[in-house]
C-alpha positions as a printed NumPy array, in Angstrom:
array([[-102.48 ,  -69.919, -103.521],
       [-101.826,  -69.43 , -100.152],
       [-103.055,  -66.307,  -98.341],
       [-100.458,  -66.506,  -95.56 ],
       [ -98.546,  -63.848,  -97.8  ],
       [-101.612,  -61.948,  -97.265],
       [-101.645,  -62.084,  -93.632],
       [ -97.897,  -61.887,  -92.736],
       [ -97.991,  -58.014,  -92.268],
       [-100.589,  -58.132,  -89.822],
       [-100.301,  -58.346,  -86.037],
       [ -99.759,  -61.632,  -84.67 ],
       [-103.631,  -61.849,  -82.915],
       [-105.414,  -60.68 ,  -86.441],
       [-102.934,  -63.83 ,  -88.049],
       [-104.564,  -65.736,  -85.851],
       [-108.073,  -64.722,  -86.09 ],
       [-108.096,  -64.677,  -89.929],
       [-106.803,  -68.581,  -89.694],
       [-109.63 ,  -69.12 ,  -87.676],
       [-112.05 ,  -68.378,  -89.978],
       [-113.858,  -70.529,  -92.152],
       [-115.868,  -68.857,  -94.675],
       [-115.842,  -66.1  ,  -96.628],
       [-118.492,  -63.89 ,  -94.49 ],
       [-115.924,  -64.367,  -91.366],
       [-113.13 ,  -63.496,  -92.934],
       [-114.757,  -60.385,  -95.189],
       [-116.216,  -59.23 ,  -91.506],
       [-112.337,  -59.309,  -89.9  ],
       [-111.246,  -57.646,  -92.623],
       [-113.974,  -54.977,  -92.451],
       [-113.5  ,  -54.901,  -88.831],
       [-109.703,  -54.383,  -89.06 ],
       [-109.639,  -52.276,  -92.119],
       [-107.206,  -54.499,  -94.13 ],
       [-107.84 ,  -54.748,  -97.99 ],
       [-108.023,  -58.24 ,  -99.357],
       [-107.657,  -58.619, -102.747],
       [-109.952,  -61.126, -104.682],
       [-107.422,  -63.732, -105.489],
       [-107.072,  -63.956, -101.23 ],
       [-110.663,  -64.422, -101.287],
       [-110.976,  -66.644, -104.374],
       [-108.492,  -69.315, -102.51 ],
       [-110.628,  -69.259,  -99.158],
       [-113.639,  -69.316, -100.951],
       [-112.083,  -73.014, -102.164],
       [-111.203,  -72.093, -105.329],
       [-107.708,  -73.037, -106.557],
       [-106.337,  -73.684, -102.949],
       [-105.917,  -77.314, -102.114],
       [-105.758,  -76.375,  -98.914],
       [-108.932,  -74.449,  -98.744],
       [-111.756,  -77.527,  -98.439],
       [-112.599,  -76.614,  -94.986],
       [-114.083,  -72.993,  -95.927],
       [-117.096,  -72.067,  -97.83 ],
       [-117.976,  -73.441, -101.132],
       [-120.818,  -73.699, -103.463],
       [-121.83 ,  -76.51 , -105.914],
       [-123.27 ,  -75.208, -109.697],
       [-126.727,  -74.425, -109.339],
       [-126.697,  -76.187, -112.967],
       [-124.967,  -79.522, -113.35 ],
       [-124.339,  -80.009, -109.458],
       [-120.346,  -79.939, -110.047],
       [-118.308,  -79.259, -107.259],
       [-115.306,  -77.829, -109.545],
       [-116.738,  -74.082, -108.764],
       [-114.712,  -70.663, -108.115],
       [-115.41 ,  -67.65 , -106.05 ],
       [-113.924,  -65.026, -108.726],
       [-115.145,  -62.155, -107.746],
       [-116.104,  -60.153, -104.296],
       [-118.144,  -56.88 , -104.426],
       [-119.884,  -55.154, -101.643],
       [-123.51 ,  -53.635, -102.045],
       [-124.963,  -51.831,  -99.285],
       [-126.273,  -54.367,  -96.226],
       [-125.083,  -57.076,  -98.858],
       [-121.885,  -59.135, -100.013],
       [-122.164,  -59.765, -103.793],
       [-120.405,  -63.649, -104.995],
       [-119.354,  -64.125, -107.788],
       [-119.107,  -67.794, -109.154],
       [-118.161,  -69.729, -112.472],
       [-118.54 ,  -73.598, -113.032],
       [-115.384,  -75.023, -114.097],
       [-117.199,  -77.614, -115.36 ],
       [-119.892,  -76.174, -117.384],
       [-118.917,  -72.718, -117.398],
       [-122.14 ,  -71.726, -115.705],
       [-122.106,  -68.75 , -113.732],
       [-123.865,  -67.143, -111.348],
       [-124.246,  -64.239, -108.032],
       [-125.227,  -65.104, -104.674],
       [-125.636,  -62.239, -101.931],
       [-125.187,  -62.701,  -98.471],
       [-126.579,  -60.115,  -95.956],
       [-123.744,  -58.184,  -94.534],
       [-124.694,  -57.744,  -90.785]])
């Protein structure tokens, strides 16, 4: 997936800024910042999960065989916190990581 069809709409400086980013927590805080919805299959492919292209952003190995076949499925916002979502594709473990939102 490639979320350049995500990003087309948008003004050609928050295109640019949302390239520039390079995890998930920089590009959930642009989008928070510039009020544009992203929907989780965006976020799934910068996260590193089924976009190729995505190796230079954020990823996590399974806490539980150490794969690095993992996906970011899921996105959910708590308050002060940004909830994870992740599934091995490996072993099918899954798990929730929260990052401070601040």
């Amino acid at each position: 997936m490639n979320i350049e069809g995500y990003i087309k709409g948008l003004d050609p400086d928050l295109q640019e800024r949302a390239r520039a980013c390079c995890s998930v927590e920089e590009l959930l805080a642009l989008a928070k910042e510039a009020k544009v919805p992203l929907p989780d299959e965006a976020l799934a492919a910068i996260a590193g999960g089924d976009d190729q292209d995505a190796g230079s952003c954020r990823h996590e190995d399974c806490p539980k065989c150490g794969s690095k076949d993992t996906t970011c499925y899921k996105v959910d916002y708590e308050p002060g916190y940004v909830v994870f979502y992740w599934r091995c594709n490996s072993c099918g473990n899954e798990w929730v990581e929260k990052s401070f939102d601040g």
